[in-house]
C-alpha positions, -999 to +999 in steps of 0.1 A: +017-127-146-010-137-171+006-172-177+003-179-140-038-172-139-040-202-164-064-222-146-093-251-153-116-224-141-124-200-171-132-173-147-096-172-130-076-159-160-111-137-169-104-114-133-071-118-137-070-104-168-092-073-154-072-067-121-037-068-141-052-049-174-064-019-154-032-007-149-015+008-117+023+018-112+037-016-106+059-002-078+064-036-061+077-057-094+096-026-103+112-028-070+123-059-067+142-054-101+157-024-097+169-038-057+185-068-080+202-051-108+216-024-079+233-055-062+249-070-094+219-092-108+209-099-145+195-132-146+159-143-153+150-153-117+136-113-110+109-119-133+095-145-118+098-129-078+087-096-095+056-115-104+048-130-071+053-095-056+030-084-078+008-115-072+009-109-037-005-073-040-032-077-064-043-106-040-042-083-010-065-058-031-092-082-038-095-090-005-094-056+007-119-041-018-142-069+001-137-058+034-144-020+023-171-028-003-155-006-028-170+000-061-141+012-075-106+002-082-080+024-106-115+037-118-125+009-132-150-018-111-137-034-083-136-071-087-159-073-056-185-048-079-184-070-112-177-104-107-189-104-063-175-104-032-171-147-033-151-145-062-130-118-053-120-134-021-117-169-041-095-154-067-077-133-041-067-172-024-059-184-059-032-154-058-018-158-024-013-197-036+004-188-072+028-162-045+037-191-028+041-215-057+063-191-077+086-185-045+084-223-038+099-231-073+128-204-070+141-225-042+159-192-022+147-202+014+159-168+026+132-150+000+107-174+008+111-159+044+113-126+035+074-125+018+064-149+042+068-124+071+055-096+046+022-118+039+021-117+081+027-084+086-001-075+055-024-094+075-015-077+111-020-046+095-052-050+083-069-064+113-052-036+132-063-010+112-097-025+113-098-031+148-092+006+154-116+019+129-135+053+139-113+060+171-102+098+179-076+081+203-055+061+175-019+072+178+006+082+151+028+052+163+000+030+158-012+042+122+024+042+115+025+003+125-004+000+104+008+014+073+045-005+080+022-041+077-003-030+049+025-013+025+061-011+038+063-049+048+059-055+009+079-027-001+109-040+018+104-079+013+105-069-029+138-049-021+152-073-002+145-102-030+165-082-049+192-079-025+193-116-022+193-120-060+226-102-064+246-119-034+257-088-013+266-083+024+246-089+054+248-050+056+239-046+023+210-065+020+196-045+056+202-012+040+185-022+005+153-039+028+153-005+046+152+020+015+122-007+004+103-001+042+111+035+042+098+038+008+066+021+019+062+045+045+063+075+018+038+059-007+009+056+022+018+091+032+008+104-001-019+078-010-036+091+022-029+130+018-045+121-019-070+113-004-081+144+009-063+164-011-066+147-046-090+140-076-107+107-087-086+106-117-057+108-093-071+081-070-085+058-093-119+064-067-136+088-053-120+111-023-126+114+010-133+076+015-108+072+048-125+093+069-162+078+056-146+044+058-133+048+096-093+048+087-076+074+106-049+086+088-017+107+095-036+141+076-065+138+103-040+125+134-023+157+130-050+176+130-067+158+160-030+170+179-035+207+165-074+216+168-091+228+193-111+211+221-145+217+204-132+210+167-116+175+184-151+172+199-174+179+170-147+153+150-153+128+177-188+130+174-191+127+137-167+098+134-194+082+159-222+087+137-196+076+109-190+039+128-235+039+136-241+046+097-214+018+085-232-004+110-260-004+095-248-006+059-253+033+047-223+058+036-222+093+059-233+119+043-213+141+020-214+171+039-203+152+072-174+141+060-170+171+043-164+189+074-140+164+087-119+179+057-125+212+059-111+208+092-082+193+081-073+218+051-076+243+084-049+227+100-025+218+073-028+182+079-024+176+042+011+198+044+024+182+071+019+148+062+038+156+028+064+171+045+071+137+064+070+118+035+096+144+020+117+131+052+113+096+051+119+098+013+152+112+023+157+086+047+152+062+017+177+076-006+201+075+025+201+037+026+216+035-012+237+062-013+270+042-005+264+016-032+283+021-068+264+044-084+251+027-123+216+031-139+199+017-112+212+033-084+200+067-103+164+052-108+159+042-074+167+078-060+143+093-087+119+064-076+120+080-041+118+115-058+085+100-081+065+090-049+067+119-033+057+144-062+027+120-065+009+151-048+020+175-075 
């Protein structure tokens, strides 16, 4: 990953070096090598479409860190915060294009196509996501088309690299994309009950951003079905004032948004969002069940067991 930010532009391999040295879990690299070694593959090519997975979602972080002015990322500054927003999105491009070129020189046209429909779907579920920013009315089906783009569509494309890598069936390679989608689902389940749930140092930023930010996630859907009229209401209400304030460039107050929570923690959203990532995680381990079991079989069901204790 570091040789590929080698660039005539000191500044390049300089934010490079702080978006890959601040750590993070490396779920999408680690899938995509764990997917290959479960379907029979030990040669070098997983490290390089490891990297461009990885590539890929650093690239979609810059970007997005722009469009939500964050300060923060894995509590450290965002790109956006030390180096500026036209940098970050510059660098961000530089990444898409070293994705592209390190999937370009593999030569499998098959992954090619499989991260070229995940860069769409990224992109779809941004704009969507964005598009329906501070609305009461947003469905579960639609939040859960927005989290399939933003996260799952990676998730699965990395899997199914893997897949690819070690020859298997048609069937095969379905099943291994699916425990990658399914798995997507589960890690935006609990990144989002985190948030209202968690601690900075368990973020890597501060809590309570979605709601302040306009993103309506499954912990406040739920709660939206399970209030009452005048809790909906007074919800509505504040989540207009939210949209007026982010208008005009200010952050809602604390205690605003605190009462979006408080409202939540009344109606378990936090509990039953967890509990559906409990279910999809199942759904997950289902996909791999009938392959042989080996080492990597084992760490992909722990993997599903890892993202869902997240919370814990």
């Amino acid at each position: 990953m570091r040789a590929g930010m080698r660039s005539v532009a000191p500044v390049i391999p300089t934010i490079g070096e702080h978006t890959f040295g601040s750590g993070g879990k490396r779920v999408r690299p680690v899938m995509v090598l764990l997917a290959a070694r479960l379907c029979g593959y030990r040669g070098p090519r997983a490290i390089q479409i490891a990297a461009a997975a990885e590539y890929l979602h650093s690239a979609s972080l810059l970007h997005d860190d722009v469009v939500d002015g964050a300060e923060t990322r894995r509590g450290r500054p965002s790109v956006n915060a030390r180096f500026g927003s036209k940098l970050a999105i510059l660098v961000g491009d530089f990444l898409y294009a070293r994705t592209c070129q390190t999937l370009v020189e593999d030569g499998d046209p098959d992954i090619l196509a499989a991260f070229a429909d995940s860069i769409r779907a990224m992109a779809e579920g941004e704009v969507l996501q964005l598009t329906r920013s501070f609305d009461p009315e947003l469905s579960e089906s639609t939040y859960l088309e927005v989290i399939g783009g933003k996260t799952s569509s990676l998730l699965a494309a990395a899997a199914e690299a893997g897949a690819i890598l070690g020859g298997v069936t048609r069937s095969e390679r379905r099943a291994v994309r699916e425990y990658g989608w399914q798995l997507g689902l589960v890690f935006q389940l609990v990144d989002d009950a985190l948030d209202y749930a968690g601690s900075a140092q368990d973020l890597g930023k501060a809590p309570l951003t979605d709601a302040s930010e306009g993103k309506l996630t499954l912990p406040l859907i739920a709660t939206l079905k399970r209030c009452s009229t005048g809790e909906r209401d007074a919800i509505s209400s504040l989540l207009k004032d939210f949209a007026l304030q982010s208008a005009a460039g200010r952050t809602p107050e604390r205690e605003s948004v605190l009462r979006v929570a408080e409202c939540v923690a009344r109606h378990h959203g936090v509990e039953s969002t967890l509990s559906r990532a409990q279910q999809l995680a199942a759904l997950a381990r289902a996909q791999i069940e009938p392959f042989v079991d080996c080492e990597a079989k084992q760490a992909m069901l722990a993997f599903a067991d890892f993202l869902v204790s997240r919370h814990s």
